[in-house]
C-alpha positions as CSV (number, residue, x, y, z in Angstrom):
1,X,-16.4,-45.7,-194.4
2,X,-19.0,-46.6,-192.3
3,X,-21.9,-44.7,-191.2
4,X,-21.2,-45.0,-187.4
5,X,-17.8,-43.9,-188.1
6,X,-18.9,-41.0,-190.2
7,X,-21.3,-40.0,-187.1
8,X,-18.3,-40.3,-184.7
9,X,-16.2,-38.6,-186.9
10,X,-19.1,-35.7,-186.9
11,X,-19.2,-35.7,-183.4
12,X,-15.7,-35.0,-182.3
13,X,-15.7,-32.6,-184.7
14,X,-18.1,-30.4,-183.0
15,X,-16.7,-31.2,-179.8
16,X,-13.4,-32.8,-180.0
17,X,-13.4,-33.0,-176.0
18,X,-16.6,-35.6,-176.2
19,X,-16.5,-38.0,-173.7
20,X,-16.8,-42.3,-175.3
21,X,-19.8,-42.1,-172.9
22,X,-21.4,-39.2,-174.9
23,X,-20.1,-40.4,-178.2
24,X,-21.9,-44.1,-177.3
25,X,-25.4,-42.0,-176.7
26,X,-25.3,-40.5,-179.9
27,X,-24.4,-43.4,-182.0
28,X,-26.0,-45.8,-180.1
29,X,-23.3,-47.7,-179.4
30,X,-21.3,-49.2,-176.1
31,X,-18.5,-47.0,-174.6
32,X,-16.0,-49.6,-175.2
33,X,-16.8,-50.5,-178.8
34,X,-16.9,-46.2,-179.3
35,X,-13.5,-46.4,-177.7
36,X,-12.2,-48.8,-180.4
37,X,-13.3,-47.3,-183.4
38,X,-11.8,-43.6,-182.5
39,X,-8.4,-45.5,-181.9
40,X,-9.0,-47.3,-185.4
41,X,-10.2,-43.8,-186.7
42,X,-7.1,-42.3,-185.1
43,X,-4.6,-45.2,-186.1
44,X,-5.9,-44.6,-189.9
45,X,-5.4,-41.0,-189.9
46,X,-8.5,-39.9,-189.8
47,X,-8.6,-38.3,-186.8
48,X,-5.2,-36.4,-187.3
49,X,-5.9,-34.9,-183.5
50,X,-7.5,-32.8,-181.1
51,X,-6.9,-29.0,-180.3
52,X,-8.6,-25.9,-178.7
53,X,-10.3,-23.3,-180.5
54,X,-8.9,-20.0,-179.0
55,X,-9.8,-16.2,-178.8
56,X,-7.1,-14.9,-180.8
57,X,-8.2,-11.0,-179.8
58,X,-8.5,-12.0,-176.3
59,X,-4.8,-13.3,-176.8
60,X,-3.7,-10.2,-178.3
61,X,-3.7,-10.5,-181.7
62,X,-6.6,-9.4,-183.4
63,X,-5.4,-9.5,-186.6
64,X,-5.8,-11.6,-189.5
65,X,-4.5,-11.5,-193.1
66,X,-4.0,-14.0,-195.4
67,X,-0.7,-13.5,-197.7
68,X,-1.1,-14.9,-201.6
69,X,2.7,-15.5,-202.5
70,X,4.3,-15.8,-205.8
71,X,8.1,-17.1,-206.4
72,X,10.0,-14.1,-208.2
73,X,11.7,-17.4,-210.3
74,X,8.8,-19.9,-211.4
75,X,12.2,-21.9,-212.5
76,X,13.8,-22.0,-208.9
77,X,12.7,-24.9,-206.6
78,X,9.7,-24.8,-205.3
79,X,10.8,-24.8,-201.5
80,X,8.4,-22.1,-200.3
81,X,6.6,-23.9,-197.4
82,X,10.3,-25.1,-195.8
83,X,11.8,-21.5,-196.2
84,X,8.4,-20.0,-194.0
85,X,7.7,-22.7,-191.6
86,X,9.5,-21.2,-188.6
87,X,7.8,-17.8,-188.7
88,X,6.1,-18.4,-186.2
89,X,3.0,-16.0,-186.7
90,X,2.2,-17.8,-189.9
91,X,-0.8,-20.4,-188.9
92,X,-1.8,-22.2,-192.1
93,X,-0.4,-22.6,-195.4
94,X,-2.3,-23.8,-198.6
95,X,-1.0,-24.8,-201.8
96,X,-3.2,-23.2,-204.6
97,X,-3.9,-23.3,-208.1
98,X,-4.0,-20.0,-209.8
99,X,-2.0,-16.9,-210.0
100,X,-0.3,-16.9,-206.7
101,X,1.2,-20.5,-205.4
102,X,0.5,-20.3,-202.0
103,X,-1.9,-18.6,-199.3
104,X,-0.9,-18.5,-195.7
105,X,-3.0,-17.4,-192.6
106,X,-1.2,-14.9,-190.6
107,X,-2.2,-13.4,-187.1
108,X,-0.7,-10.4,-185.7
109,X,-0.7,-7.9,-182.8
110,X,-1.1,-4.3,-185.3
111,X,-0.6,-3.7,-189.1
112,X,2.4,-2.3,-188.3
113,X,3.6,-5.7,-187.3
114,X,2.1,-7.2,-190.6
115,X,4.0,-4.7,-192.6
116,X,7.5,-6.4,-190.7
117,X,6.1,-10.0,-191.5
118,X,5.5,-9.2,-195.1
119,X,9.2,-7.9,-195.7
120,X,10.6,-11.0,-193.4
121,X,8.5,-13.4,-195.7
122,X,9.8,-11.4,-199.2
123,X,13.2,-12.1,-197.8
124,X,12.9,-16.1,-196.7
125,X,11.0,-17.1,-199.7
126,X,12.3,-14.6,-202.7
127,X,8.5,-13.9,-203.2
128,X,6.0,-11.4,-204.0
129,X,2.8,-10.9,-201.7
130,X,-0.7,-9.6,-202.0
131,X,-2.8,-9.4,-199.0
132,X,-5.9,-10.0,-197.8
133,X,-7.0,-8.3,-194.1
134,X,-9.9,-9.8,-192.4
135,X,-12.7,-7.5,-191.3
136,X,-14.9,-10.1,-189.2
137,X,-14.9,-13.7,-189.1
138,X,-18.3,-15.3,-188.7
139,X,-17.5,-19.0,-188.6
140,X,-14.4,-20.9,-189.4
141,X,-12.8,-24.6,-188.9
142,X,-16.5,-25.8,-189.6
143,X,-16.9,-29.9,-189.5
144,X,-17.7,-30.8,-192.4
145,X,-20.2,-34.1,-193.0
């Protein structure tokens, strides 16, 4: 890959609402050729798209766990991912190496509430959990270059 493209790529992802115009002053390039490599950046898949970053306390839900989960049967199908993907409070999930053989990001309004999505993912995935509550998060989604 290109240099240029690395420093357009390193640009949008500090500020994925960056106009061409911007984007041509800080590669030095024109706001038409700029235009042409995001949409050849975008047609390769490497710019997968563009989203907000929110306030999730300010949107009432302030908390955030992340749940390590482990298939009771190492020998049944490993179908984990397709049996959680419409709780909808899950936000991420990772495939790991380790123990545990996957770690999703959960947000939620109380623990109470976290307690309820821990049983609901036992039961749609035939798993065991162990969770993780975050405390404070001091960066996260970081670009990295």
């Amino acid at each position: 890959m290109e240099e240029t493209d690395r420093k357009i790529l390193a640009l949008l992802a500090q500020d994925g609402r960056m106009s061409f115009t911007d984007l041509g002053r800080g590669t030095g390039l024109s706001t038409s050729a700029v235009h042409q490599r995001v949409k050849r950046l975008e047609q390769r898949g490497l710019i997968k798209g563009y989203g907000a970053t929110l306030d999730h306390e300010q949107m009432g839900m302030p908390l955030t766990a992340f749940i390590s989960i482990r298939p009771f049967d190492p020998s049944a199908p490993d179908d984990c991912p397709d049996r959680v993907k419409d709780i909808p409070e899950i936000e991420s999930c990772w495939s790991v190496a380790g123990e545990e053989s996957y770690i999703l990001k959960v947000r939620v309004e109380t623990p109470s509430l976290l307690e309820g999505l821990l049983a609901r993912i036992r039961a749609a995935a035939n798993v065991s959990t162990r969770t993780t509550i975050v405390l404070n998060t001091f960066y996260e989604n970081r670009p990295v270059m």
